[in-house]
OpenMM code with the backbone's topology and positions (N, CA, C; nanometers):
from openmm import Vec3, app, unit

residues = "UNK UNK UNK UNK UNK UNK UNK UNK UNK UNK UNK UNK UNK UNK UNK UNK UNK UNK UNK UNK UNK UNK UNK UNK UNK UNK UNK UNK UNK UNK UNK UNK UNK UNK UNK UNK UNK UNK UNK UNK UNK UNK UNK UNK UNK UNK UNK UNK UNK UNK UNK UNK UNK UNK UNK UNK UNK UNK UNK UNK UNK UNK UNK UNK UNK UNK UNK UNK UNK UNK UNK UNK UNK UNK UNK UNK UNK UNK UNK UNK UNK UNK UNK UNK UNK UNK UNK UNK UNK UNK".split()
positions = [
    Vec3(-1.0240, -0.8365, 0.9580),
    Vec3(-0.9695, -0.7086, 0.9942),
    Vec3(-1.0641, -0.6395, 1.0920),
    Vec3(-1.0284, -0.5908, 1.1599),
    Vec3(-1.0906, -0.5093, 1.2950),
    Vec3(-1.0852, -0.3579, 1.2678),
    Vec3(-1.2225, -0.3082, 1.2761),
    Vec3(-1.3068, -0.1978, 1.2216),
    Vec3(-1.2268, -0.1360, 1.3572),
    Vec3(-1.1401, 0.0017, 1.3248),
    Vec3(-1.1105, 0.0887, 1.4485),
    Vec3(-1.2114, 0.2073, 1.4797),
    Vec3(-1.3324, 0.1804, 1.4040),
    Vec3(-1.4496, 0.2211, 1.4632),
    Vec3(-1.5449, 0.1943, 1.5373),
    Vec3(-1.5976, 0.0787, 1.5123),
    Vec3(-1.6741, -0.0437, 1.6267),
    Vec3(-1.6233, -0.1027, 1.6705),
    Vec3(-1.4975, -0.1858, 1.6498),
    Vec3(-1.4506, -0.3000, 1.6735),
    Vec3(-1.4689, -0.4058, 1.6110),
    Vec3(-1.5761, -0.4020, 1.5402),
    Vec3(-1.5749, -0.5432, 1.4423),
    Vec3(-1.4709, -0.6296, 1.3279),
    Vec3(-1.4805, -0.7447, 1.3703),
    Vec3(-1.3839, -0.8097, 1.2869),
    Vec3(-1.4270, -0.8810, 1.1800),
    Vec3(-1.3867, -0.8352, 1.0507),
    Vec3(-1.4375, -0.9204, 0.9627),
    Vec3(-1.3467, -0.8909, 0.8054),
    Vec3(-1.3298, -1.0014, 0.8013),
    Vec3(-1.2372, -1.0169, 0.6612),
    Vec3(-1.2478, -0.9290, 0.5293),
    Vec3(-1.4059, -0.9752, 0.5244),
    Vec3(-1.4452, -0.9058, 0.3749),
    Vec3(-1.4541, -0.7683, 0.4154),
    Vec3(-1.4070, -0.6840, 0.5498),
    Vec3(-1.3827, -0.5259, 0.5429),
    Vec3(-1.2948, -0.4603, 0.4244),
    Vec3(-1.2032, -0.5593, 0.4496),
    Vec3(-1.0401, -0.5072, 0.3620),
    Vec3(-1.0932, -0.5376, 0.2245),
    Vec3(-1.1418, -0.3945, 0.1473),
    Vec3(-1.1950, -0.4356, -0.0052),
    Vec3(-1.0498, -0.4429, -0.0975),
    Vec3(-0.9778, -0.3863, -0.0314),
    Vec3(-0.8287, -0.3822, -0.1305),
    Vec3(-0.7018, -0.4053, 0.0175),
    Vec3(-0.5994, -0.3801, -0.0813),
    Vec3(-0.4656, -0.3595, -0.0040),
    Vec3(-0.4576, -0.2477, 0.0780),
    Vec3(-0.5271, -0.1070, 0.0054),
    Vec3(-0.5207, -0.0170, 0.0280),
    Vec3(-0.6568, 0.0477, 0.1160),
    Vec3(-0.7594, -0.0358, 0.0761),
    Vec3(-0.9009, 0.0306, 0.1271),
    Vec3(-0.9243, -0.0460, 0.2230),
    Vec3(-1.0419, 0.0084, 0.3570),
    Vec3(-1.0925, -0.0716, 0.4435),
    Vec3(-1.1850, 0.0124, 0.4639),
    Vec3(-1.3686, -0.1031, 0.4307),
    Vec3(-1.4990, -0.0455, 0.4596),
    Vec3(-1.5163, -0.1626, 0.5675),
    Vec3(-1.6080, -0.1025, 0.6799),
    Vec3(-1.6302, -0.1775, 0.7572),
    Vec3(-1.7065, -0.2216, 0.7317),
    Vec3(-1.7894, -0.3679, 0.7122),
    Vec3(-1.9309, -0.4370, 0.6738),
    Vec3(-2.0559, -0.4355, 0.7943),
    Vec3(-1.9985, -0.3496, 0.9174),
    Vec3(-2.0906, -0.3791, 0.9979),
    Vec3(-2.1594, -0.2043, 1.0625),
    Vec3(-2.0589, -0.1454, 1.0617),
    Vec3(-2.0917, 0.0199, 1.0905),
    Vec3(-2.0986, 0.1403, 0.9602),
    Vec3(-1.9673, 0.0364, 0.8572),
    Vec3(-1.9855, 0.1769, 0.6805),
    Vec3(-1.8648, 0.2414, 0.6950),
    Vec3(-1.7692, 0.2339, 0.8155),
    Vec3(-1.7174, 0.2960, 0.8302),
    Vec3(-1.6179, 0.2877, 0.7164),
    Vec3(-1.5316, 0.3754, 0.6152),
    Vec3(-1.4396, 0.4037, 0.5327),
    Vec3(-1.3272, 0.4728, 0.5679),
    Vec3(-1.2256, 0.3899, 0.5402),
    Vec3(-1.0939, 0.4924, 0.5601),
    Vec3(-1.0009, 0.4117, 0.5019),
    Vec3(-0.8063, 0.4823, 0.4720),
    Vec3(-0.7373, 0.4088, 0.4142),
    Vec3(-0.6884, 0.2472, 0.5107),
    Vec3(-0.6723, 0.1254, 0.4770),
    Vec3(-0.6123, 0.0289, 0.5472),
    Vec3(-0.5109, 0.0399, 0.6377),
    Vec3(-0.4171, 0.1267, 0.5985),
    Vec3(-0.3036, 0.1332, 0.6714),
    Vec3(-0.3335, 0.2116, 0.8142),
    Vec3(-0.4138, 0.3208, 0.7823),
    Vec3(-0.4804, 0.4281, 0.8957),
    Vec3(-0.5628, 0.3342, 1.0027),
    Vec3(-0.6220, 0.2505, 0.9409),
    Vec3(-0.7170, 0.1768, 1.0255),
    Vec3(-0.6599, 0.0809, 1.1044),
    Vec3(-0.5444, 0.0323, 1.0685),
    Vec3(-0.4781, -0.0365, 1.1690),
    Vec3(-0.3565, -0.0007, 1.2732),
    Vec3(-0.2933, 0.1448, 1.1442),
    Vec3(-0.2260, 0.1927, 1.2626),
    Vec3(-0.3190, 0.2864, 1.4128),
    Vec3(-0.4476, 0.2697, 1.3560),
    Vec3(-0.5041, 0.3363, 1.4848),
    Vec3(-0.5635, 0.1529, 1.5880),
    Vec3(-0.5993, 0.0816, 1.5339),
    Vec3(-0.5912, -0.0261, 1.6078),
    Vec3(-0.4315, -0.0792, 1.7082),
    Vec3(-0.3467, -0.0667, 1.6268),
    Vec3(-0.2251, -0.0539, 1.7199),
    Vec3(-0.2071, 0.0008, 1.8032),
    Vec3(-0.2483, 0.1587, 1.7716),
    Vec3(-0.2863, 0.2418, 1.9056),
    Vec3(-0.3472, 0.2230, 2.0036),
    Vec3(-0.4475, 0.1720, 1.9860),
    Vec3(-0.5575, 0.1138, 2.1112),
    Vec3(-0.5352, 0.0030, 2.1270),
    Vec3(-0.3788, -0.0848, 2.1225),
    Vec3(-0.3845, -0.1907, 2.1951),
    Vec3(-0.4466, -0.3059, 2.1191),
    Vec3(-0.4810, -0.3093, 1.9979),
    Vec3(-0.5856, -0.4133, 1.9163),
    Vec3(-0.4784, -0.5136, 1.8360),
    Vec3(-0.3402, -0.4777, 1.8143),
    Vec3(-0.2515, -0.5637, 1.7501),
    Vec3(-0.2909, -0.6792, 1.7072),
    Vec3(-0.2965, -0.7453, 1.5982),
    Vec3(-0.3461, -0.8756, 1.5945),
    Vec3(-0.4673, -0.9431, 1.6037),
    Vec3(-0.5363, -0.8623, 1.6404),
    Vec3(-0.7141, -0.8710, 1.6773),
    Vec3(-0.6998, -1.0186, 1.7879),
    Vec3(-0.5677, -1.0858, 1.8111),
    Vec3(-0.6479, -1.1806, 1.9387),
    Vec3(-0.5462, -1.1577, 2.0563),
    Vec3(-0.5240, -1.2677, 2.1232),
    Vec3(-0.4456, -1.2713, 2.2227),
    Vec3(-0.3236, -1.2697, 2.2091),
    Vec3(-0.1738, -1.2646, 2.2738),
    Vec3(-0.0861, -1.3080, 2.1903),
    Vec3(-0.0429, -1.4716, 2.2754),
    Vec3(0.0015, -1.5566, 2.1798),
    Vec3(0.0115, -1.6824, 2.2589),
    Vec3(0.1501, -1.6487, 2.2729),
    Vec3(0.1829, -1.7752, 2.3959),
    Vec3(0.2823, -1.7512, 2.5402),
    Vec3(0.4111, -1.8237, 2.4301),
    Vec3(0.5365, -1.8001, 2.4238),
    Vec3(0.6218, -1.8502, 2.3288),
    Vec3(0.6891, -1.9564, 2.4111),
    Vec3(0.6907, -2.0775, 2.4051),
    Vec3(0.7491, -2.1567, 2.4287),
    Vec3(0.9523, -2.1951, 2.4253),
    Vec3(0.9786, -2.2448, 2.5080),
    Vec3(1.1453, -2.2368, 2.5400),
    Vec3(1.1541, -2.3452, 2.4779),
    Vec3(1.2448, -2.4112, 2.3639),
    Vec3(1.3072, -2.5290, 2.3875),
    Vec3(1.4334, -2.5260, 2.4138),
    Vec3(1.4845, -2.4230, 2.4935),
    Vec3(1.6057, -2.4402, 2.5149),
    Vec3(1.6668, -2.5562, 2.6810),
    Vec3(1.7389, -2.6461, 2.6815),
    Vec3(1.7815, -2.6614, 2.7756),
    Vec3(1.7776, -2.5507, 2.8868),
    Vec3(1.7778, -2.6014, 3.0657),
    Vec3(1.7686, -2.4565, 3.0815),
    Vec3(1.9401, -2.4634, 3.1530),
    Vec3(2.0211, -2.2722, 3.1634),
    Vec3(2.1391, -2.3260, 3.1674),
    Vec3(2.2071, -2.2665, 3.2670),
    Vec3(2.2777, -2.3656, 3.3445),
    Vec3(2.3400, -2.2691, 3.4682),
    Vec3(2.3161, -2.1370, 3.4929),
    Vec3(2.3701, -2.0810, 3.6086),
    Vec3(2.3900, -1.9665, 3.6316),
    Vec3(2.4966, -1.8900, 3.6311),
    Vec3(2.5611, -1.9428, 3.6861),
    Vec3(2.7372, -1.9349, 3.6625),
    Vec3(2.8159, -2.0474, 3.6474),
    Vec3(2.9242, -2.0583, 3.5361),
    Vec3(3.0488, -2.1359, 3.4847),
    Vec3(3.1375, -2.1362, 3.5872),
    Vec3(3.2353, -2.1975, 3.7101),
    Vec3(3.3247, -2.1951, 3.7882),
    Vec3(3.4706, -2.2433, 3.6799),
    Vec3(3.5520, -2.1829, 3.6450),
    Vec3(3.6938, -2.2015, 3.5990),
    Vec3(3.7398, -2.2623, 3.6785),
    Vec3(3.8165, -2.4020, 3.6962),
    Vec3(3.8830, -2.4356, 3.7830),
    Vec3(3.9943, -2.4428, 3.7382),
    Vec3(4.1139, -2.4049, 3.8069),
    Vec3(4.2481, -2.4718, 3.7740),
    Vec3(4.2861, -2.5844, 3.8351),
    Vec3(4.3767, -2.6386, 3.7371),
    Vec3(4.4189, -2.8018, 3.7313),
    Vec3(4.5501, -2.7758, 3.7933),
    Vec3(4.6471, -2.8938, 3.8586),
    Vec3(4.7281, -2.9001, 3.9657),
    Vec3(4.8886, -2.8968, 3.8387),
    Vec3(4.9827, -2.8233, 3.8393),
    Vec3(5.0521, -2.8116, 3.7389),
    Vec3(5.0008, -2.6867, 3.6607),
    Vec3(4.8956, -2.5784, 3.6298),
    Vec3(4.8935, -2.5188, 3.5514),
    Vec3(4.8534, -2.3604, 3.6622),
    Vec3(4.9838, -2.3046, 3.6031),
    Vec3(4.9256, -2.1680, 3.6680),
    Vec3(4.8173, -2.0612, 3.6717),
    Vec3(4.7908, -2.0449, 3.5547),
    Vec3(4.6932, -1.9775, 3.5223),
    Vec3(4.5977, -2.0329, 3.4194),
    Vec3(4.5122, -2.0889, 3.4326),
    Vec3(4.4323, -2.1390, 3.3424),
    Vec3(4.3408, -2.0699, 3.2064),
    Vec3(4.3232, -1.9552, 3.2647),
    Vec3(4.3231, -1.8344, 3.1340),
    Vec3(4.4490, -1.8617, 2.9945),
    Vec3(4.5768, -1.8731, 3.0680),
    Vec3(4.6335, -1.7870, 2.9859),
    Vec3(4.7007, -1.9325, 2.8925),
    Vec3(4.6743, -2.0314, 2.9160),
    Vec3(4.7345, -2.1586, 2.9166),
    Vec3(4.7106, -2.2120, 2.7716),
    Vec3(4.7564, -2.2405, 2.6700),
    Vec3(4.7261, -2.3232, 2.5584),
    Vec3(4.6106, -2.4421, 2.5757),
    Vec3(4.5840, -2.4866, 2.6706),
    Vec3(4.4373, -2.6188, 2.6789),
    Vec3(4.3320, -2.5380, 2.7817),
    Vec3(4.3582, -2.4049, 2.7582),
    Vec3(4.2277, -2.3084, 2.8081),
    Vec3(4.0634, -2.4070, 2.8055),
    Vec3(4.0506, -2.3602, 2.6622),
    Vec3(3.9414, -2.4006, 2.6398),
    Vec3(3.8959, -2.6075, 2.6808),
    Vec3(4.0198, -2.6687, 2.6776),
    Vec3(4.0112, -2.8071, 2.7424),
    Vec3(3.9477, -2.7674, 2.8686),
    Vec3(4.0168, -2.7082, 2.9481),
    Vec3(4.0242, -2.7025, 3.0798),
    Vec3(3.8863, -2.6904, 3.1066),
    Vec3(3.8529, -2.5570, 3.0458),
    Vec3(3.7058, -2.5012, 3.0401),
    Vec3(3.5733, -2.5795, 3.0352),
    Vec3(3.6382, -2.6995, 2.9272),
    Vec3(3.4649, -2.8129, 2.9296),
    Vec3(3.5223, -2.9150, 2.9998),
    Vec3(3.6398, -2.9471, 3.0636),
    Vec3(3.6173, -3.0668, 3.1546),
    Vec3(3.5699, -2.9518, 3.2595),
    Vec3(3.6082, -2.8784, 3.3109),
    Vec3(3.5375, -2.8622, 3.4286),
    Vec3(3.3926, -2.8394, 3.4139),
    Vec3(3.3163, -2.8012, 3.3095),
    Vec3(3.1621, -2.8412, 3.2839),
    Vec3(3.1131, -2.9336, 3.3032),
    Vec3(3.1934, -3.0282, 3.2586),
    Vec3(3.1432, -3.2034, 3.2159),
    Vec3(3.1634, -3.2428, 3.3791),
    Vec3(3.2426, -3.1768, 3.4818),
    Vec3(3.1895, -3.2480, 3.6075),
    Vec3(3.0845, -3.2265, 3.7269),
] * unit.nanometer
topology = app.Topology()
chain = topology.addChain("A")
for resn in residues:
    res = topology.addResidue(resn, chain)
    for name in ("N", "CA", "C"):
        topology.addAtom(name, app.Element.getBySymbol(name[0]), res)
């Protein structure tokens, strides 16, 4: 835990759930206070935050609807949604 008085980080600060003495400055105050003032100054987490990784495929930009030769409106058509992934799949 990171002292929002010095900055020091150190585990055995947090004597309870509720308490936090700092082991390196003395400093005393409630746990919750001490970190919502570390939040304040930007201390979140006491490290860096790591970069989150995508596994998503990555995915078009835009879908083109095409209509098929015989069908007027392809919206409004009962094999809509057919229509919809063959024209993906080409």
């Amino acid at each position: 835990m990171r002292c929002s008085s010095c900055g020091w980080i150190e585990k055995r600060s947090r004597k309870s759930q509720a308490e936090f003495s700092c082991v390196s400055c003395g400093f005393v105050c409630n746990a919750d206070l001490n970190a919502a003032i570390n939040i304040a100054a930007g201390h979140a987490g006491g490290t860096t935050p790591r970069q989150r990784v995508s596994v998503r495929e990555p995915q078009p930009a835009t879908v083109e609807i095409l209509s098929f030769a015989g069908e007027e409106d392809v919206k409004g058509s009962q094999g809509a949604s057919e229509a919809v992934i063959a024209a993906i799949d080409t």
